[in-house]
C-alpha positions, 0 to 999 in steps of 0.5 A: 794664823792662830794665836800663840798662848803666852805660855807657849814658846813660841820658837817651838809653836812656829818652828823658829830656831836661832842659827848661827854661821861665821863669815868666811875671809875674802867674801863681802858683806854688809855690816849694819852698824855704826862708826864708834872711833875714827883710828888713823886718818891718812890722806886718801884712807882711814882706818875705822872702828865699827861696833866698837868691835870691826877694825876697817879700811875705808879709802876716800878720795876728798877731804869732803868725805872725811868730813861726812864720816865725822860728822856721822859718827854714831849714826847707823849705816851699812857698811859694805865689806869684804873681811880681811881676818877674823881673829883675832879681831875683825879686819875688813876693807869697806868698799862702800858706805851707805847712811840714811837720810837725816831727820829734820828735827824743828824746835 
């Protein structure tokens, strides 16, 4: 493959363009991104906001798994979804949650 010259632009050079295409209510998909605030907690559901945008359902079967979305908030994950609206804000239901493994850090 040749080099692009730096005044080249290189969308034009290799034939990339940028698109664009909106999710479509009831199908699922998955939502990279990260827990920004926990809304309700109810005693087998919580309502999160993803993105500081995504308004999303989640249900939990345990305290436990309450306790690893707190303790994950802000981290990255991906987040498996089926969108319920999407004005006037995104509404989803989250089937599943998905967090990489921790990094050890040694001081």
């Amino acid at each position: 493959m040749e080099a692009v010259k730096r005044s080249e632009n290189l969308f034009d050079a290799e034939g990339l363009k940028v698109a664009k295409s909106a999710v479509e209510v009831g199908k699922t998909y998955p939502v990279y991104g990260m827990i920004t605030k926990i809304i309700e907690e109810e005693e087998s559901s919580v309502v999160l906001e993803l993105n500081f945008q995504i308004k999303a359902r989640l249900k939990i079967a345990s305290v436990d798994q309450l306790s690893v979305l707190k303790e994950r908030v802000f981290e990255p994950g991906i987040f498996v979804s089926k969108i319920l609206n999407t004005e006037p804000k995104v509404e989803v239901v989250c089937k599943k949650v998905i967090f990489g493994k921790r990094a050890d850090f040694n001081a």
